[in-house]
C-alpha positions in Angstrom: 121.2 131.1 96.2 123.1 127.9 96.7 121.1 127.0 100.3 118.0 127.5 98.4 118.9 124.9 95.9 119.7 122.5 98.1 117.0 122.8 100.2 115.0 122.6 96.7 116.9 119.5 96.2 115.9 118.5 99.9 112.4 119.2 99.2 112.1 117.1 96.0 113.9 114.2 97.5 111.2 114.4 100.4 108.0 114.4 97.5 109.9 111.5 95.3 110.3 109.3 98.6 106.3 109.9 99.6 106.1 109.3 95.7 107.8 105.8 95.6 105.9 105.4 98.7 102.4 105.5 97.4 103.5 103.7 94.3 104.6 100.6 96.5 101.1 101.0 98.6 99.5 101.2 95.1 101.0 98.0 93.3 100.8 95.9 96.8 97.0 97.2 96.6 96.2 96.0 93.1 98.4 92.6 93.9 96.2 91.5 97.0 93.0 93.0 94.8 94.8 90.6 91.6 95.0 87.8 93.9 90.8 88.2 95.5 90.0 88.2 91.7 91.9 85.4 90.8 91.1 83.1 93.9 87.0 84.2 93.1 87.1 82.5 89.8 89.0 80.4 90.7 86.3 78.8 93.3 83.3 79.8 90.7 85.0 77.9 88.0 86.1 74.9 90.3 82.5 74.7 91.2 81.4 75.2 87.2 83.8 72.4 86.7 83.0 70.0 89.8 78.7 70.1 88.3 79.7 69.2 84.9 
């Protein structure tokens, strides 16, 4: 009973690690994908601007 809780314990360590894993290749994901956006309008408004 008591090694099968810890290697429970083991085993949801393991899935929360891959977890925070993905979550930090998530958020770096939408940052770059924030950043893309950003520098786009960025040029299309700059070139908006520069006409008028």
């Amino acid at each position: 009973m008591k090694q099968l809780d810890v290697y429970d314990f083991k085993k949801i360590k393991k899935l929360n690690l891959i977890k925070i894993k993905y979550n930090l290749f998530e958020n770096l994901n939408r940052i770059i994908y924030t950043i893309m956006v950003v520098n786009f309008l960025t040029v299309v408004f700059g070139k908006i601007l520069y006409r008028c």
